[in-house]
C-alpha positions as MATLAB code, in Angstrom:
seq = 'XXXXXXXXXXXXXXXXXXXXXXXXXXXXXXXXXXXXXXXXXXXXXXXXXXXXXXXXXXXXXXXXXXXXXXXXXXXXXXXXXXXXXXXXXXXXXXXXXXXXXXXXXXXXXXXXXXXXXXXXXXXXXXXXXXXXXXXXXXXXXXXXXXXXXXXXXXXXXXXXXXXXXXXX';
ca = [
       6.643  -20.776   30.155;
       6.985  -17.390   28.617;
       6.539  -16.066   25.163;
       8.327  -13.575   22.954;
       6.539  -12.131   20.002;
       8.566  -11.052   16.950;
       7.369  -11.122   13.732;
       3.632   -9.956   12.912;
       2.826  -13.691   11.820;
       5.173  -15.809   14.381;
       5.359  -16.233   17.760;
       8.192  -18.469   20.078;
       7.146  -20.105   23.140;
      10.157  -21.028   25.333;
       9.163  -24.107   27.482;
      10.865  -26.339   29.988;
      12.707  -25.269   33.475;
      15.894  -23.626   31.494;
      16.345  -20.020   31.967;
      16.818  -17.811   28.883;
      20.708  -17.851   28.618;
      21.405  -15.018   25.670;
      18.816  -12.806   23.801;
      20.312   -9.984   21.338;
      20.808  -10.683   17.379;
      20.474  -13.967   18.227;
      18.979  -16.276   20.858;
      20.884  -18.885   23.060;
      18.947  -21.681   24.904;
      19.452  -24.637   27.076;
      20.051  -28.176   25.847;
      16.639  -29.054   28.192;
      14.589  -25.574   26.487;
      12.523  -26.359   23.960;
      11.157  -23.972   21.137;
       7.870  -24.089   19.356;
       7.067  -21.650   16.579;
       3.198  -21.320   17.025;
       1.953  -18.896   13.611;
      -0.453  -16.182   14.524;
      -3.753  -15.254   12.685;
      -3.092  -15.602    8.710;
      -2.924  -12.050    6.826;
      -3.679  -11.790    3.478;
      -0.837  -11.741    1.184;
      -3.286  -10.245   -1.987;
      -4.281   -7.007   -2.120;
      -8.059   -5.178   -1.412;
      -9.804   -5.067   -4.290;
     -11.853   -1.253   -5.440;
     -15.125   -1.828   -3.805;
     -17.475   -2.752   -6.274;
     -20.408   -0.332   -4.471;
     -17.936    2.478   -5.584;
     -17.976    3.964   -8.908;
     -15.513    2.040  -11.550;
     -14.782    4.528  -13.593;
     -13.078    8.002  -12.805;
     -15.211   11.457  -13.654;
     -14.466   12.950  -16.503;
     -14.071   16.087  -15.650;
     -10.923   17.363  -16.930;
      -9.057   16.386  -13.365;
      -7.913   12.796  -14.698;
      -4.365   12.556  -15.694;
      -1.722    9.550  -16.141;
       2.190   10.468  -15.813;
       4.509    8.127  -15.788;
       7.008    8.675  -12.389;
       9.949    9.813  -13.187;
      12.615    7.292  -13.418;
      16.162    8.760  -14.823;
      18.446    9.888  -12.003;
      21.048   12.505  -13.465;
      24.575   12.972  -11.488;
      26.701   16.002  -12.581;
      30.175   15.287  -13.113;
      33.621   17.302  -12.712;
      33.462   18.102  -16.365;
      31.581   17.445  -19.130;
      28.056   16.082  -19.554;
      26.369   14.522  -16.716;
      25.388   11.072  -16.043;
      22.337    9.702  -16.120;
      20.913    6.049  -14.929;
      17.555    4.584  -15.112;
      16.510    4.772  -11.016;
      13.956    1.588  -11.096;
      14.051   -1.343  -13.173;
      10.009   -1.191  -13.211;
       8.221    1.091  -14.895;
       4.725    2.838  -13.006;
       2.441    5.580  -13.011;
       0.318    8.230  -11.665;
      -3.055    8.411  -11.369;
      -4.746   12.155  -10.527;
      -8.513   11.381  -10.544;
     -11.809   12.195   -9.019;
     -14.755   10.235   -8.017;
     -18.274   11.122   -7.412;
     -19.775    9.395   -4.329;
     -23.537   10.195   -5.406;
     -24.863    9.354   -1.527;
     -23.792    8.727    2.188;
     -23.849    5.550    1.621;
     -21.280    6.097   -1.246;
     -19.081    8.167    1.059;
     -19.095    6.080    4.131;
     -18.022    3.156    1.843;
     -15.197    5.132    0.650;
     -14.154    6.264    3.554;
     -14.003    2.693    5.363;
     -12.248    1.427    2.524;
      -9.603    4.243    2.614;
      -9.146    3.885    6.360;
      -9.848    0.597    6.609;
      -8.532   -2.049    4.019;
      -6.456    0.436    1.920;
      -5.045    1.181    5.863;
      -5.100    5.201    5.393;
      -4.207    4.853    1.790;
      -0.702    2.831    3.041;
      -2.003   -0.397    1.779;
      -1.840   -1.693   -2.008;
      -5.114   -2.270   -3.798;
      -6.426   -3.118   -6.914;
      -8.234   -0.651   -9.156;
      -9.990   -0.308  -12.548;
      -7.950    2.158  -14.247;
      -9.236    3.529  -17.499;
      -8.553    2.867  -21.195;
      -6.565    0.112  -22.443;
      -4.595    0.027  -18.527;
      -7.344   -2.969  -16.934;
      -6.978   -3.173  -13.367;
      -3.473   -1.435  -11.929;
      -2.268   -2.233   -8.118;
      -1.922    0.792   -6.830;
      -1.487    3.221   -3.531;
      -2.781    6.538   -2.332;
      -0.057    9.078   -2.486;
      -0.096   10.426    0.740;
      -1.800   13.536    1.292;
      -3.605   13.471   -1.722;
      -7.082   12.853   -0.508;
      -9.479   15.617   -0.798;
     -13.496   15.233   -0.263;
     -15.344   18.135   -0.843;
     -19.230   18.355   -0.688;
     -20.809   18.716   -4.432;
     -23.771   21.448   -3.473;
     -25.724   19.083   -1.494;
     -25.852   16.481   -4.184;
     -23.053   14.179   -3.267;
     -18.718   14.500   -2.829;
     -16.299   14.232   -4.745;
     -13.086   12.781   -3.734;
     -10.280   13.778   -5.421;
      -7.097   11.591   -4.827;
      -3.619   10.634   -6.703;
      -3.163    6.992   -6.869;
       0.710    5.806   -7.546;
       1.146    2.858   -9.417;
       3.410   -0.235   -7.623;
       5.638   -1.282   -9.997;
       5.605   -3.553  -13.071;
       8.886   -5.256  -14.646;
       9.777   -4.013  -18.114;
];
């Protein structure tokens, strides 16, 4: 028996005395091989949710800002005016915000749930965002993450959160 893994979630198991005949885009087997799709260990298909140890609101400290991504895409043209398009049929933002993570407790949370569950900021989560937006699923830009020490009292983490998209 052997076993071929190719998908995250699914695995085949070739049985029986057949050899493998063919394996490239597609695979090739015996009349006597038998295949068995066998599912491996369930992932979550929603995302994290903001830990609720963490603070659910952003400082106000002039560093918040919301801008909506830009979504025209302009082509010149031989002559005359260019062209433009709409690039995404969703519309999303950006969120630039800071946090203050009053403890060490506070930071170590943060920083398992940015290198943890939000997988180095590659993973969607949820968020409260503020005003009339409610909770937003969002990302970390990348290389937006920025904790610096607050005089002894605490960090701050400083971060840009992109907005997955909504339909319009």
């Amino acid at each position: 028996m052997s076993e071929i893994s190719l998908l995250p979630v699914i695995s085949i198991t070739l049985t029986g005395n057949s050899p493998l005949v063919h394996v490239q885009p597609h695979i090739s087997l015996l009349q006597e091989t038998t295949l068995q799709l066998v599912p491996n260990a369930l992932r979550a298909i929603t995302p994290a949710t903001w830990p609720a140890s963490l603070p659910q609101y952003f400082l106000d400290d002039g560093n918040y800002s919301e801008t909506p991504f830009p979504n025209v895409l302009t082509t010149p043209t031989d002559s005359g005016v260019s062209k433009s398009r709409k690039r995404f049929t969703g519309k999303f933002n950006v969120y630039s915000a800071t946090v203050w993570l009053s403890n060490n407790t506070k930071l170590d949370t943060f920083r398992n749930f940015y290198y943890g569950e939000a997988d180095q900021g590659n993973d969607e989560f949820t968020i409260p965002i503020p005003g009339s937006a409610g909770v937003k699923s969002v990302k970390f830009v990348p290389g937006s993450l920025l904790i610096t020490s607050d005089g002894g009292v605490g960090w701050r983490a400083n971060f840009q959160l992109i907005q997955q998209p909504e339909g319009i």
